[in-house]
DRENSEKOL-376975 format. One record per residue (C-alpha): residue number from 1; residue in three letters; x, y, z. Coordinates in steps of 0.02 Angstrom, whole numbers. Layout:
BEGIN
(NUM; ALA; (X; Y; Z));
...
END
This chain:
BEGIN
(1; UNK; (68; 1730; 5948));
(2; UNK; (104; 1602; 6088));
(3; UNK; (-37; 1523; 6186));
(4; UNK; (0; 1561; 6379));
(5; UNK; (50; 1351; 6408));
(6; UNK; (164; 1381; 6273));
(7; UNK; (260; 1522; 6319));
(8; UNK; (291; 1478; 6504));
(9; UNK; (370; 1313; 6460));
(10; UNK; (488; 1407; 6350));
(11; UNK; (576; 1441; 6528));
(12; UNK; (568; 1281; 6596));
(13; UNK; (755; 1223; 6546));
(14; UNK; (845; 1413; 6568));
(15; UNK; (811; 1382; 6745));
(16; UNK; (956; 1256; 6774));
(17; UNK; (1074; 1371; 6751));
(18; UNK; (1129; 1474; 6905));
(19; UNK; (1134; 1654; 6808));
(20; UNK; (992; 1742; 6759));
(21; UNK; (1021; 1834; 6570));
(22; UNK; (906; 1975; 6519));
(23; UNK; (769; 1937; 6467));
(24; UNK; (753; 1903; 6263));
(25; UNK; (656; 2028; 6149));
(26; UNK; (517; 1917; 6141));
(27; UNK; (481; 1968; 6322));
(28; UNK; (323; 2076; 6232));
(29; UNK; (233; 2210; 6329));
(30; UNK; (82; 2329; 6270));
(31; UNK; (125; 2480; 6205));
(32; UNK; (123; 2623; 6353));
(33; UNK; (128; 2474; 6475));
(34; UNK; (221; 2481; 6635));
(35; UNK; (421; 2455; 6604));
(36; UNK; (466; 2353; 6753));
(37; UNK; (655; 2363; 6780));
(38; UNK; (677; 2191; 6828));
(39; UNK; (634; 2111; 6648));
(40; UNK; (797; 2178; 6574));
(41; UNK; (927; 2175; 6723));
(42; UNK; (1078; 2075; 6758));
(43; UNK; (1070; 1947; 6902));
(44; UNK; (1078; 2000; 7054));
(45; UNK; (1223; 1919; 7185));
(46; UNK; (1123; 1910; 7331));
(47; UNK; (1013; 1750; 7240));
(48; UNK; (1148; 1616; 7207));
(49; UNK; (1034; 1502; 7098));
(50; UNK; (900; 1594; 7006));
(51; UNK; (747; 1477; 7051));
(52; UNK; (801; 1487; 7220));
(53; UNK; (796; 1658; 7241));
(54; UNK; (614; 1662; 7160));
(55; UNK; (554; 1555; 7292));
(56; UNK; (427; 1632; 7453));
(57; UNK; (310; 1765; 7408));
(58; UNK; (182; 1589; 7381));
(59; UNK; (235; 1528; 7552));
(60; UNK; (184; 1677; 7631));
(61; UNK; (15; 1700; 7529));
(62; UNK; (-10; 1515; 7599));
(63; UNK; (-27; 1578; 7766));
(64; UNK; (-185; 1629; 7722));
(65; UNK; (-248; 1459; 7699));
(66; UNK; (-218; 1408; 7860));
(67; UNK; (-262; 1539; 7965));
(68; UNK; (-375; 1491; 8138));
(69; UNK; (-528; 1509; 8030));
(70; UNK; (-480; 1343; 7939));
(71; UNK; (-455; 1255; 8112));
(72; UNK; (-631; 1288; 8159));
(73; UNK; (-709; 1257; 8004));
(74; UNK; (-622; 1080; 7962));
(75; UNK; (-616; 1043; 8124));
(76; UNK; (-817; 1046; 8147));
(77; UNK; (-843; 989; 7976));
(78; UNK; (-760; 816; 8031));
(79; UNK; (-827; 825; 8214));
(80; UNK; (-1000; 823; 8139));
(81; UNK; (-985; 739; 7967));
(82; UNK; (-823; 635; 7967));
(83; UNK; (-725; 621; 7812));
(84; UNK; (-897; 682; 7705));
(85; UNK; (-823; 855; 7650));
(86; UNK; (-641; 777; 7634));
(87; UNK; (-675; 803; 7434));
(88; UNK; (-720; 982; 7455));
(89; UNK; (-547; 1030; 7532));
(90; UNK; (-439; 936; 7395));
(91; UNK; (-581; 1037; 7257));
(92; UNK; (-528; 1210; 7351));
(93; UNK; (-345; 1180; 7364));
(94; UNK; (-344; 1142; 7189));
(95; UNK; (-443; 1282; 7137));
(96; UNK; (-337; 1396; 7267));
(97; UNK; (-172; 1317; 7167));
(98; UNK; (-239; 1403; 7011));
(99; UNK; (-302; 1563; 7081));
(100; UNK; (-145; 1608; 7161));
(101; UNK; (-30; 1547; 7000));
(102; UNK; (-136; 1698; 6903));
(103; UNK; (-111; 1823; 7064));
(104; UNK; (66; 1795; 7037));
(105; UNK; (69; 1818; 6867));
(106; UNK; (-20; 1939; 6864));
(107; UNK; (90; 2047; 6954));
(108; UNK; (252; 1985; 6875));
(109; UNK; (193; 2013; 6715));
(110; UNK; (120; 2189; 6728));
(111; UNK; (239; 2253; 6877));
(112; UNK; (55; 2286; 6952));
(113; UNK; (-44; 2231; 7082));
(114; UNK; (-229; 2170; 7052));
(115; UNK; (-284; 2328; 7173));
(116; UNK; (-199; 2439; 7075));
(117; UNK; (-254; 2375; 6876));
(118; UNK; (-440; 2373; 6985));
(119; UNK; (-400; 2570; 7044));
(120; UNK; (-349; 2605; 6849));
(121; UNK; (-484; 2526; 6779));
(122; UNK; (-635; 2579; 6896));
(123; UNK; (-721; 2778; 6923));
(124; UNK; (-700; 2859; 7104));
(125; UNK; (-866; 2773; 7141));
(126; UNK; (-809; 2589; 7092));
(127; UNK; (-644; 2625; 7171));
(128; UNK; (-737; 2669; 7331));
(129; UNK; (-865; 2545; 7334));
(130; UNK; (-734; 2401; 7265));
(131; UNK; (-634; 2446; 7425));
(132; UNK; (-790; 2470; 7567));
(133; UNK; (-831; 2260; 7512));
(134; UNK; (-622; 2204; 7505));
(135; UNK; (-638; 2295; 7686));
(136; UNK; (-773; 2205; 7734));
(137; UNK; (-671; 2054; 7694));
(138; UNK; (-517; 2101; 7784));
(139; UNK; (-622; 2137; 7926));
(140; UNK; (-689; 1968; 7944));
(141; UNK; (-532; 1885; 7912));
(142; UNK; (-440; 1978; 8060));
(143; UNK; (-605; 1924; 8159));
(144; UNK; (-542; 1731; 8133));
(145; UNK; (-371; 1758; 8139));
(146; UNK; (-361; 1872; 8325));
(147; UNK; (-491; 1760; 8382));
(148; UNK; (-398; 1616; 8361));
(149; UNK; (-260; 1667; 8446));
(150; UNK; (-335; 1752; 8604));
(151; UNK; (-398; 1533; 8614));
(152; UNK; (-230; 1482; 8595));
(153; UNK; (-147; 1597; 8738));
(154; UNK; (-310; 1559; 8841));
(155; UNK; (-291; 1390; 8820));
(156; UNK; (-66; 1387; 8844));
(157; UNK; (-87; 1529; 8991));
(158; UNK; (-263; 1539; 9052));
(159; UNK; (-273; 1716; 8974));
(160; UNK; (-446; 1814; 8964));
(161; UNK; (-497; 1827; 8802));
(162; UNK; (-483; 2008; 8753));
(163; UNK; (-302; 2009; 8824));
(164; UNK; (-242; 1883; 8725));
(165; UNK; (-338; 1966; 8557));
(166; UNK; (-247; 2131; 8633));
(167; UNK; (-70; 2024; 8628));
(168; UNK; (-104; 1962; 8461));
(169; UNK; (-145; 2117; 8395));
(170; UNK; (32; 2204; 8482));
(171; UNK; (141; 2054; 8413));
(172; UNK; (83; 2044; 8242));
(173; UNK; (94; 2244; 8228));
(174; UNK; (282; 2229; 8279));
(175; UNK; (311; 2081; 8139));
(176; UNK; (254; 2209; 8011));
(177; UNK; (384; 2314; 8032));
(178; UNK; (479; 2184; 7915));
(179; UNK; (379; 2180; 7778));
(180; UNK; (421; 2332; 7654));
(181; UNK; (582; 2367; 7578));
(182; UNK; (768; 2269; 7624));
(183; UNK; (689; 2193; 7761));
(184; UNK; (550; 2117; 7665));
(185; UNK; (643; 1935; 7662));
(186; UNK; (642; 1951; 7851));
(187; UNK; (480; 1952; 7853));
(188; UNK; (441; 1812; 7736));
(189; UNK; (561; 1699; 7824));
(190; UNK; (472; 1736; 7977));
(191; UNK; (315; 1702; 7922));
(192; UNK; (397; 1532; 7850));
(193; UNK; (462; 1493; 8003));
(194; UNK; (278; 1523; 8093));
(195; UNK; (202; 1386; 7937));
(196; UNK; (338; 1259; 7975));
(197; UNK; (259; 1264; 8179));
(198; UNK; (74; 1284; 8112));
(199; UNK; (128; 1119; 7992));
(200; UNK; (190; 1011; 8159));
(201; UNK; (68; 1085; 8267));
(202; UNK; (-65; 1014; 8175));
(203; UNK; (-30; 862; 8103));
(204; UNK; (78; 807; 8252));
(205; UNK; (-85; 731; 8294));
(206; UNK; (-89; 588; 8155));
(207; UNK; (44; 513; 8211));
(208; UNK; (-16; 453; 8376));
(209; UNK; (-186; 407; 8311));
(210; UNK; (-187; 355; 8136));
(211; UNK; (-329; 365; 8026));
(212; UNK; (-414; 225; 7921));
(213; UNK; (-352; 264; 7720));
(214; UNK; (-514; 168; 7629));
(215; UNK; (-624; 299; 7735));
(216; UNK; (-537; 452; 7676));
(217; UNK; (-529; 391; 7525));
(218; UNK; (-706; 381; 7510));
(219; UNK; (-720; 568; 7561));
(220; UNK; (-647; 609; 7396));
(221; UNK; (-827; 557; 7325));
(222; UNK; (-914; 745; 7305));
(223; UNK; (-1086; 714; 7387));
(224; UNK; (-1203; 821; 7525));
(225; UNK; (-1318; 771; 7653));
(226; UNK; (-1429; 908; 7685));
(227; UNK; (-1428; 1082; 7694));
(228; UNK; (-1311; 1106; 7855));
(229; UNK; (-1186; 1008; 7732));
(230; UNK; (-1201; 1132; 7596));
(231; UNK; (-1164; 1263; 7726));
(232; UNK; (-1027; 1188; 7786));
(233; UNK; (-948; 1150; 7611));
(234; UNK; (-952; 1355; 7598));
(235; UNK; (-882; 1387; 7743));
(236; UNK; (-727; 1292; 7704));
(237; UNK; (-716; 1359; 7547));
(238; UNK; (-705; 1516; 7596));
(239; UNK; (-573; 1467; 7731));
(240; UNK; (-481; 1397; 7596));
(241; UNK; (-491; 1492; 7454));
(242; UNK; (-439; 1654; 7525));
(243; UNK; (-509; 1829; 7437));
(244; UNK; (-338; 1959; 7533));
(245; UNK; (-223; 1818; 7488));
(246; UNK; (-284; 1818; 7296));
(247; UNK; (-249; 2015; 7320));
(248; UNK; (-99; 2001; 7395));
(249; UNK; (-10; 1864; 7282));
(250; UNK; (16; 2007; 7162));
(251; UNK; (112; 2132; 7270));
(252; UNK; (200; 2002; 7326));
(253; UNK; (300; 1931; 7176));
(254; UNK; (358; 2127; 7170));
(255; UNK; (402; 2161; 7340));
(256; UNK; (507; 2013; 7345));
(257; UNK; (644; 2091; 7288));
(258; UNK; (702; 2260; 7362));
(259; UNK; (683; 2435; 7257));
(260; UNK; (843; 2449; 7155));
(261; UNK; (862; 2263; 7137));
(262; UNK; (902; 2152; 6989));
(263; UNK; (770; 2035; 6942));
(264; UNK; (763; 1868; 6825));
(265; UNK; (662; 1893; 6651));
(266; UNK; (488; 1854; 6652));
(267; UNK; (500; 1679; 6593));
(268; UNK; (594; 1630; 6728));
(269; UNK; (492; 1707; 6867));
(270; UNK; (337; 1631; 6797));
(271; UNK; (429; 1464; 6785));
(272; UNK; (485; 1487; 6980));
(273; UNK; (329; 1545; 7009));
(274; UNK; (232; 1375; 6969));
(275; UNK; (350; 1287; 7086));
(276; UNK; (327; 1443; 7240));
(277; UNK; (128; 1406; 7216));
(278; UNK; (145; 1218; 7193));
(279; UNK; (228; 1193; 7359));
(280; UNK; (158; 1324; 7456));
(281; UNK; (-27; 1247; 7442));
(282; UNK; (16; 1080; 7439));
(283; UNK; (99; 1111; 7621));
(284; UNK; (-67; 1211; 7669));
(285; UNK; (-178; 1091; 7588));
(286; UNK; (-94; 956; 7688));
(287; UNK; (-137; 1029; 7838));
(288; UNK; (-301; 1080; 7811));
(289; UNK; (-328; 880; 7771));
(290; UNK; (-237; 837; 7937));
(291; UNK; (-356; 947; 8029));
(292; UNK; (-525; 872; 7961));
(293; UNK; (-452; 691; 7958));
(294; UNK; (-382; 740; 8126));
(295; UNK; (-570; 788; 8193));
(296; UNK; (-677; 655; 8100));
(297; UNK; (-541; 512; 8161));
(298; UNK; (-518; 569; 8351));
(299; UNK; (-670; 662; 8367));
(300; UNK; (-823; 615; 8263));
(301; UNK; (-970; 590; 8362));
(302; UNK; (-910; 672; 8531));
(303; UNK; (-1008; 823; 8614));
(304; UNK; (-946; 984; 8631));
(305; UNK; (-819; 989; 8483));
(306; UNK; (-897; 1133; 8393));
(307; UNK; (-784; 1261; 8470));
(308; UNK; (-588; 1277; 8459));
(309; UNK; (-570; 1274; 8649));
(310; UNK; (-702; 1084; 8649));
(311; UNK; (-612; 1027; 8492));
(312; UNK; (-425; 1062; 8596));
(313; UNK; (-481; 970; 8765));
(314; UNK; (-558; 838; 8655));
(315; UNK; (-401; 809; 8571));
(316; UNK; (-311; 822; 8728));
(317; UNK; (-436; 694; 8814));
(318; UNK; (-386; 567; 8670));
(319; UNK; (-215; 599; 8621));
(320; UNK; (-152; 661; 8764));
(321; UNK; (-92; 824; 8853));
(322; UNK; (67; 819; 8747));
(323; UNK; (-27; 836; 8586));
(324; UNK; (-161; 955; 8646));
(325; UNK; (-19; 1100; 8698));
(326; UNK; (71; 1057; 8527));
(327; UNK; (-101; 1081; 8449));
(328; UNK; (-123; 1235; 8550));
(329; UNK; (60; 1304; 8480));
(330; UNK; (15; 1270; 8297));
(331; UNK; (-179; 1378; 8349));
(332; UNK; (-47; 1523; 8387));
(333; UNK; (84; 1531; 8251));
(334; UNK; (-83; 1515; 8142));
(335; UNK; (-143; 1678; 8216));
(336; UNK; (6; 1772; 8235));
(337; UNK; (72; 1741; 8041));
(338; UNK; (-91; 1771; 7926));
(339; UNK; (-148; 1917; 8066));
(340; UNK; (-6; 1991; 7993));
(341; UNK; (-4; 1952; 7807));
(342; UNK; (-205; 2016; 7811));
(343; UNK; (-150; 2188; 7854));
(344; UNK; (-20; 2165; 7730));
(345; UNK; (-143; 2159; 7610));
(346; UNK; (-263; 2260; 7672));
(347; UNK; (-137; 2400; 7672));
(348; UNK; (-93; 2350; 7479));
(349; UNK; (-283; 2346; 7446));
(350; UNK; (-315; 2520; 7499));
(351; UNK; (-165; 2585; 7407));
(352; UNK; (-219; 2508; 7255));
(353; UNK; (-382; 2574; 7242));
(354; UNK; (-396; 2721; 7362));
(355; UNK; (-212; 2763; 7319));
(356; UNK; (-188; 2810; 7496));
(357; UNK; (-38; 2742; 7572));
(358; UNK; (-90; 2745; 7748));
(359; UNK; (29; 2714; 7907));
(360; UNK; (18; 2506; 7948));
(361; UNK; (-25; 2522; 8119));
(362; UNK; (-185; 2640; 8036));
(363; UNK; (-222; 2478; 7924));
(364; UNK; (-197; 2362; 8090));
(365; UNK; (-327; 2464; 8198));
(366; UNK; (-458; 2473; 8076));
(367; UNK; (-463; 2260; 8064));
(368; UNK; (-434; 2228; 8259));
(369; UNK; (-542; 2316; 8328));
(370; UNK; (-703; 2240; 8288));
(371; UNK; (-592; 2072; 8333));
(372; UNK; (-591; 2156; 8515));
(373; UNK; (-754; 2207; 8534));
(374; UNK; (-801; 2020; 8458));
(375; UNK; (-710; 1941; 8612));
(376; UNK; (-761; 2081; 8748));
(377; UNK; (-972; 2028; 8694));
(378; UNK; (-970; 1847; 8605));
(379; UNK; (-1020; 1711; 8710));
(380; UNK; (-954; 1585; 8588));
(381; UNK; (-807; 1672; 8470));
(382; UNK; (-801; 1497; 8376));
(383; UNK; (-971; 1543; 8304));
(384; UNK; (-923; 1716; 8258));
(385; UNK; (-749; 1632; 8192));
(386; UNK; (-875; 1523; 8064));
(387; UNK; (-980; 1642; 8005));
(388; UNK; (-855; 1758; 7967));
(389; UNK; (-802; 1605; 7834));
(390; UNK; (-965; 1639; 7754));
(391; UNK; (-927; 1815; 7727));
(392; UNK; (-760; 1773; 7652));
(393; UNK; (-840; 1648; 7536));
(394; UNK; (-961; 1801; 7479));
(395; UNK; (-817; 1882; 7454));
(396; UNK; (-713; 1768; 7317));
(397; UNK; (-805; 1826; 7193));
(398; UNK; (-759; 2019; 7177));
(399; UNK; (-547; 1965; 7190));
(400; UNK; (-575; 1795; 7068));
(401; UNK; (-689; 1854; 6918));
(402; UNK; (-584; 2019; 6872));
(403; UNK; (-413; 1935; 6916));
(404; UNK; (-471; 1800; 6781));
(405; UNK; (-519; 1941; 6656));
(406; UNK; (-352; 2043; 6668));
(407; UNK; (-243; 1869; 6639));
(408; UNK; (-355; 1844; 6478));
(409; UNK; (-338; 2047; 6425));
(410; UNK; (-176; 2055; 6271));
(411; UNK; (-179; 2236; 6302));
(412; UNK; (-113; 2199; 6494));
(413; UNK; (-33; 2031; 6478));
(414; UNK; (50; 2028; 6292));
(415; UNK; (123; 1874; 6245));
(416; UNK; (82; 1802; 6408));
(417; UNK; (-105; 1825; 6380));
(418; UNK; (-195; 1664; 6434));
(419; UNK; (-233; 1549; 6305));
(420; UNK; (-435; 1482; 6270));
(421; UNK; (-419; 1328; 6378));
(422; UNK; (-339; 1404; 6524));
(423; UNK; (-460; 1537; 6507));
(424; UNK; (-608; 1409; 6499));
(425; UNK; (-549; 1325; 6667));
(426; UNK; (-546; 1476; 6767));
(427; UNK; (-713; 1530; 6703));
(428; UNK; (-761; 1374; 6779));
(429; UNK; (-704; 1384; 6925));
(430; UNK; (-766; 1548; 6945));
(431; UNK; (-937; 1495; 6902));
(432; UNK; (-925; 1357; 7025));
(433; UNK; (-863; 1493; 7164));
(434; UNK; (-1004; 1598; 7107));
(435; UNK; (-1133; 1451; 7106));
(436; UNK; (-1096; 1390; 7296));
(437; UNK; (-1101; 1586; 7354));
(438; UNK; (-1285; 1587; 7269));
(439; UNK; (-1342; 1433; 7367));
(440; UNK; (-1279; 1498; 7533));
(441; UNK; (-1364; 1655; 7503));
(442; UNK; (-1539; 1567; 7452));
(443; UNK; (-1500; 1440; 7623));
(444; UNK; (-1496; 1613; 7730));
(445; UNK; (-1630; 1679; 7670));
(446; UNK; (-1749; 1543; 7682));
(447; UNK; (-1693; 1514; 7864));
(448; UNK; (-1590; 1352; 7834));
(449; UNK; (-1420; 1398; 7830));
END
């Protein structure tokens, strides 16, 4: 039998060619196991070159990673510390590379989301408690994402904040109405479109004030100082490495292509899949970077920074008006696209495990509306924006370890099983997910966090 490295080369050269053939008999599957139509079927017209009809479902799980959560959390991470945590950003985007890679294979191989292998797997009682924690999570992401973007049209329109969390919430509702079925490549060139703005919007800023390369190169040394640090570290990590997105990633890969339509074999999705992922977080991890380096560059040592709205007059005060609405811009498309793709998966989450398949606007009320009450009561939203980080980080865990035990399972994966050192890495980094989780918990409840 192949190891998993092996296998997935094996597609590496078939992808130059602009047809996709059915996929060979070697395409193995588990007895009993899901059939998925697309591993047998002739190509499909509407793709033109194979590869480049694989390509999106990893640009829109990217959104994720740069939702408004990130902005506040690398943003005061370089206010305070400077280019200190720089190292923990490139750790997470790496990490997040190789998280999302399974997600996707997951799904592609099985025809199955990680939801719904979790609802087959797990008693009513799992199911149900499995679900109350990934809400719990979705929750907490909408919290970052509609409060980030009731700051952005406060800060382009001089909106109250519960208006603007109210807009948000009625926009990204209407760019859901893409997502399922032959519209579904609407919706992920939208939400494209809304990365490309969130990509200029925030590193716009590095052009006009350019920051010293020996001292962010001397961020990539992994080091601490204190606890706050430690806290900190989290808290990006959980902006980064994104629990719904790992979710998601799955469904994704499958609702890419419309019901009825031809797919490529597996080989070649998983090969086109490594290149989706690849680019995806290397454009989000670039502009996490620019958004740290941005803060500890322009803003490192000045008052008031700790909050989106101080951090966006500060960079305004420095870099001029110009740069500060542009920033402003990218604060919006950041809320408006991964608002959108959390109730995506939020809705695919509950499916999977409750196997309810409830109406999206249902799925969208349930995650804004503690967003609202958030902005009608917080004095300071950034701070509510940060901790709900912490809860995401908390909440890596329960998507990471069993998505890492299904992609080493023969009975589910076949062929495509991973092999003992891919299997040893991502026990690694789930240990090291696990690990930081464990120290923020002890920081909280000694009072130091």
């Amino acid at each position: 039998m192949k190891s998993d490295t092996e296998n997935e080369e094996d597609g590496t050269m078939s992808t130059e060619s602009a047809d996709v053939r059915p996929a060979e008999s070697t395409d193995a599957r588990p007895a009993g196991a899901q059939q998925p139509t697309h591993h047998h079927s002739q190509p499909s017209h509407h793709h033109g070159h194979a590869l480049a009809g694989i390509l999106g479902p990893a640009f829109v799980a990217a959104v994720a990673y740069v939702d408004p959560g990130n902005v506040a959390a690398n943003i005061t991470s370089g206010a305070r510390y400077g280019y200190l945590l720089v190292w923990v950003l490139v750790l997470a985007n790496c990490m997040s590379v190789l998280i999302q890679y399974q997600s996707a294979k997951l799904g592609i191989v099985t025809g199955k989301s990680l939801p719904e292998i979790l609802g087959e797997r797990l008693g009513d009682a799992g199911r149900f408690m499995f679900f109350m924690q990934a809400e719990v999570i979705a929750i907490a992401t909408d919290l970052a994402e509609v409060i980030g973007g009731a700051i952005s049209l406060k800060l382009l329109f001089g909106l109250p904040l519960f208006v603007g969390g109210c807009i948000i919430g009625a926009v990204s509702t209407v760019l859901l109405i893409f997502e399922k079925g032959a519209t579904h490549r609407i919706f992920e060139k939208l939400i494209i479109g809304l990365l490309l703005v969130i990509t200029f919007g925030f590193i716009a800023g590095l052009f006009i004030a350019p920051p010293n390369p020996k001292e962010v190169v001397a961020g990539l040394i992994p080091r601490f100082k204190g606890t706050d640090t430690v806290l900190m570290a989290t808290s990006m990590l959980g902006a980064t490495v994104m629990p719904h997105a790992i979710y998601l990633h799955s469904t994704l890969v499958n609702d890419h292509y419309a019901p009825g339509e031809a797919k490529p074999s597996i080989k070649k999705l998983l090969h086109g899949s490594k290149i989706d992922v690849a680019w995806a977080l290397i454009l989000a991890g670039s502009v996490n970077l620019a958004l740290l380096i941005l803060a500890a560059n322009s803003l490192y040592g000045m008052t008031g920074t700790d909050t989106i709205e101080g951090a966006q007059r500060a960079i305004q005060h420095v870099l001029g008006p110009v740069i500060g609405t542009i920033f402003s811009i990218g604060l919006l498309a950041s809320s408006l696209s991964s608002t959108s793709v959390g109730t995506y998966a939020g809705s695919e989450i509950m499916h999977g495990l409750l196997r309810i398949k409830a109406p999206m606007w249902a799925c969208r009320v349930v995650t804004l509306v503690p967003a609202l009450v958030v902005l009608w009561f917080a004095n300071n939203p950034t701070e509510a924006l940060i901790v709900g980080q912490v809860v995401l980080s908390v909440g890596i865990p329960f998507a990471i370890i069993p998505l890492m035990r299904y992609t080493h399972d023969r009975t589910l994966m076949g062929e495509y099983v991973d092999g003992p050192v891919k299997h040893v890495v991502n026990i690694a980094v789930a240990a090291l997910i696990v690990a930081l989780n464990v120290v923020l918990i002890v920081l909280t409840m000694l009072g130091k966090a």
